[in-house]
C-alpha positions in Angstrom: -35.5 9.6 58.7 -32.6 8.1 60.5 -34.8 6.4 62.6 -36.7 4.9 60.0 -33.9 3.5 58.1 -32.3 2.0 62.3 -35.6 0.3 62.1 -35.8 -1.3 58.7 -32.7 -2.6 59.0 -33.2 -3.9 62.0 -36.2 -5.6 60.1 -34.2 -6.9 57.8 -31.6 -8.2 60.1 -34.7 -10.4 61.7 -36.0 -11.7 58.3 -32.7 -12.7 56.9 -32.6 -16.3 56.6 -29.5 -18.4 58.3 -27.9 -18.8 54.7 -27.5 -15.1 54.3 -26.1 -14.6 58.1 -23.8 -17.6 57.3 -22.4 -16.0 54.0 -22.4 -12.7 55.9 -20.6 -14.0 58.5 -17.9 -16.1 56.2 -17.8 -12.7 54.2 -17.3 -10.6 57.2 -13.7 -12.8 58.8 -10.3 -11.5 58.7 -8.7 -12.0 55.6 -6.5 -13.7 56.9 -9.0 -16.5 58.3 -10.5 -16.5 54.6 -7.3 -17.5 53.3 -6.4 -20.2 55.9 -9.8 -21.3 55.2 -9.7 -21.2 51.9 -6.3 -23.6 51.8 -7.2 -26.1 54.2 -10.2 -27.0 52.3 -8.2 -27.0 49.3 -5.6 -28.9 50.9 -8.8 -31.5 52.2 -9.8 -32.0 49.1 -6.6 -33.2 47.5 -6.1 -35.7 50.5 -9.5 -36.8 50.5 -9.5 -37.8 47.0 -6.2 -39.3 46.8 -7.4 -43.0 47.9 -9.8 -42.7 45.2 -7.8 -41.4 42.5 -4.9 -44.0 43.6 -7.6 -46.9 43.5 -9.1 -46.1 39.5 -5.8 -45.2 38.2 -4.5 -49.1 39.8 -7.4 -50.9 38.9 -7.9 -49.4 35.1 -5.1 -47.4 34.0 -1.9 -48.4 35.5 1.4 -47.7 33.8 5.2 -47.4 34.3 5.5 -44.3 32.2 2.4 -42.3 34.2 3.1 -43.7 38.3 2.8 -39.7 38.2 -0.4 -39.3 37.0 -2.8 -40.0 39.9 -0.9 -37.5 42.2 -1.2 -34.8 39.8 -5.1 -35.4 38.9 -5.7 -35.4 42.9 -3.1 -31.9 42.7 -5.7 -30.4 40.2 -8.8 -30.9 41.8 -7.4 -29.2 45.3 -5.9 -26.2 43.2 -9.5 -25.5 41.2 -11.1 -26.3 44.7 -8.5 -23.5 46.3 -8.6 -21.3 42.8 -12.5 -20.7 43.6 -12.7 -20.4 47.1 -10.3 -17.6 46.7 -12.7 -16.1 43.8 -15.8 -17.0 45.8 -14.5 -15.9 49.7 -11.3 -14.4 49.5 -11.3 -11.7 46.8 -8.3 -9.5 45.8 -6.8 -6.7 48.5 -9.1 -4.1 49.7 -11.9 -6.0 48.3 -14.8 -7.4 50.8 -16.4 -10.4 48.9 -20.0 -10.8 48.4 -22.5 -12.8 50.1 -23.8 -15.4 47.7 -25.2 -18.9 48.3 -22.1 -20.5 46.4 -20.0 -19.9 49.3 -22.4 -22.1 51.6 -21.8 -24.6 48.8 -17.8 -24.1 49.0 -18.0 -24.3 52.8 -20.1 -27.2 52.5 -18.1 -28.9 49.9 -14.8 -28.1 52.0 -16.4 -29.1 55.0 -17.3 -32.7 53.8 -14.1 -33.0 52.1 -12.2 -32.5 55.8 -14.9 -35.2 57.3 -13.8 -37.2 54.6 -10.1 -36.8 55.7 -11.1 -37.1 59.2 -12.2 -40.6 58.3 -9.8 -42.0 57.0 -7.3 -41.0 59.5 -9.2 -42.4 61.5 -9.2 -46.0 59.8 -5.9 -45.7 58.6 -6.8 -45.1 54.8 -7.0 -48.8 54.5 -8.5 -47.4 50.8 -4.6 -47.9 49.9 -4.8 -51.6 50.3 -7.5 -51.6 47.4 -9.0 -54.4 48.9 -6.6 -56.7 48.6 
């Protein structure tokens, strides 16, 4: 019986596809990993959308009273972007999250978002210049 069950697994392990090992794989870190993880894409996303929030809010909406404004909307999208990748990858104590393709999107979205940030070190977030 035991034998059988060594040797359907070990099927299953060989038909899995390479989204499931990657989930398994994100789902199967150190907490602590998840959580570093986890705020550093946050943390990407806020920077990497910065430029762009900055450059709509002078071109369109510009105001004394809200020079706030941009910095907080850029603020929100990196704490919904860290508020679900602790609900998608993190989980609470004790608790080993599940593998599901919306953590390959979260990684991928996180990813791109550091790429992004990568960039424009890179050219010296001449996006602040709008143009000009």
């Amino acid at each position: 019986m035991a034998r059988k069950q060594a040797q359907s697994s070990k099927r299953q392990s060989r038909e899995s596809t390479v989204p499931q090992r990657v989930t398994r794989f994100i789902a199967d870190l150190p907490r602590l990993i998840r959580v570093l993880m986890v705020g550093v894409f946050a943390l990407a996303v806020t920077l990497s959308l910065s430029p762009f929030v900055d450059y709509v809010y002078d071109r369109y909406f510009f105001s004394l009273e809200t020079v706030l404004l941009p910095a907080l909307i850029s603020s929100a999208f990196g704490l919904v972007m860290y508020m679900v990748g602790w609900w998608l990858i993190v989980g609470t104590v004790g608790e080993k999250p599940e593998s599901r393709a919306a953590m390959l999107w979260y990684v991928g979205i996180g990813l791109v978002a550091v790429i992004v940030v990568a960039y424009l070190l890179v050219i010296g977030v001449s996006l602040l210049n709008f143009g000009e």
